[in-house]
C-alpha positions, 0 to 999 in steps of 0.5 A, a space after each residue: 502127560 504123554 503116557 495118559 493118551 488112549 494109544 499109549 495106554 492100549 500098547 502099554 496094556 497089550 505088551 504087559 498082558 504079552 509078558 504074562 503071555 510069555 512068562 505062562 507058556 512061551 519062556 521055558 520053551 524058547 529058553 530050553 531050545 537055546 540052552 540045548 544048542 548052546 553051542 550053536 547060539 551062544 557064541 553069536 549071542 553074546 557077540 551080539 549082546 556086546 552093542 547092547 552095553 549101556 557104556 557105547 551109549 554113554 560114551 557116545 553122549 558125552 564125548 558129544 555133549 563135551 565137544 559140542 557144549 566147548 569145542 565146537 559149540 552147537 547149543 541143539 546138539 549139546 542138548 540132545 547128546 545130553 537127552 541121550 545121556 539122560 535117557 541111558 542113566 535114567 533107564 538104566 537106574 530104573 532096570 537095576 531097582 526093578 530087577 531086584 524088586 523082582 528077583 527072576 532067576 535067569 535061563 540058567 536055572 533050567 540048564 541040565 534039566 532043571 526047573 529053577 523058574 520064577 521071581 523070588 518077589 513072588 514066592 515063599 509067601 509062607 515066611 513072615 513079610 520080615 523074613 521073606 524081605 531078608 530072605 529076598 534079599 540075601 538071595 541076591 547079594 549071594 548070587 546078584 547076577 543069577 537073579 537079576 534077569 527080568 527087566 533085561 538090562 540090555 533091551 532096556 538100553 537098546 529100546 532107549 536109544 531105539 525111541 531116540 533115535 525114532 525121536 530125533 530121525 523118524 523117517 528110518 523106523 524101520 530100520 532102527 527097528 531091524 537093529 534093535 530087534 536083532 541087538 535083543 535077540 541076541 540076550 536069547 540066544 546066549 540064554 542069559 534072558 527069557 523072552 518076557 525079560 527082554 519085552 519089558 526091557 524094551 517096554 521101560 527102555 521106550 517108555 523111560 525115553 518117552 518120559 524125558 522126551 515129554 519134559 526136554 523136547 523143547 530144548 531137543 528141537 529149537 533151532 540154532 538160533 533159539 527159535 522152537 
């Protein structure tokens, strides 16, 4: 398995100890400071938020994968539009069930002074287990959106088809990195996620690619002609 290699295991452990890291004693600040100049950053924020939809992605892997699969039939480029596609829904159902496993309250919560901070998966410890789940999730169906922050699901998509990409055309790291760094930045900016949000999006995003990576890159990189 890709993810049992010493590297891996040692990135994966510094970026979690990063989130701790920033949830501790980065979050509130940076989130504060954008909140404050909302009308400076917001704007440009949420512009930028626009290419980190998952739906570009989508699109983009199955208008692919159809004309490549019927039109102009291309077996290579069939199957690594379909490794896009496969990467953006596999990241994306993860993102959505670990965002409300945890059930973080966005920025929001510290606008106009406020100190609404944390995830409901960790709090209200005194109520019984029955009623700390009914708790949870009734919180989140009256507010779904207000308590979906950590992972972010924009850094998720964008880290997704930023491996792909380093996956398939390696020799433009750099950058890919650039736009991806700047497409995340922009979740911060609009004061929809906190910095620690944003990492573990980026973090599942490459380890979900990764993962499929392991189990179809024969099928991405044989030849036309059907040679590996």
């Amino acid at each position: 398995m890709i993810f049992l290699k010493k590297r891996y295991l040692f990135t994966i452990s510094l970026t979690l100890l990063f989130i701790i890291f920033a949830y501790l004693y980065l979050d509130k600040n940076i989130a504060r400071y954008f909140l404050a100049r909302a009308s400076t950053y917001e704007a440009a924020g949420d512009f930028i938020s626009i290419f980190g939809e998952s739906y570009w992605y989508i699109g983009a892997a199955l208008i692919g994968f159809l004309f490549f699969g019927f039109f102009k039939k291309n077996e290579l480029y069939k199957q690594r539009f379909l490794f896009l596609l496969y990467t953006n829904l596999f990241s994306g159902l993860l993102s959505i069930i670990l965002k409300n496993i945890f059930g973080r309250i966005r920025p929001w919560g510290l606008r106009k002074g406020g100190d609404e901070y944390g995830f409901l998966l960790f709090q209200n410890f005194d109520m019984g287990f029955v009623e700390k789940m009914k708790y949870h999730f009734v919180t989140l169906a009256d507010a779904p959106t207000t308590y979906t922050s950590f992972p972010s699901g924009h850094s998720t998509t964008v880290f997704a088809v930023f491996t792909y990409l380093i996956l398939l055309f390696p020799r433009y790291l750099y950058l890919w990195l650039g736009i991806s760094v700047i497409l995340v930045s922009g979740r911060i900016m609009d004061s929809d996620h906190f910095l620690s949000d944003i990492t573990a999006g980026a973090l599942l995003g490459t380890l979900s690619t990764l993962f499929l990576y392991s189990k179809l890159k024969e099928k991405i990189f044989k030849q036309a002609d059907g040679t590996a």
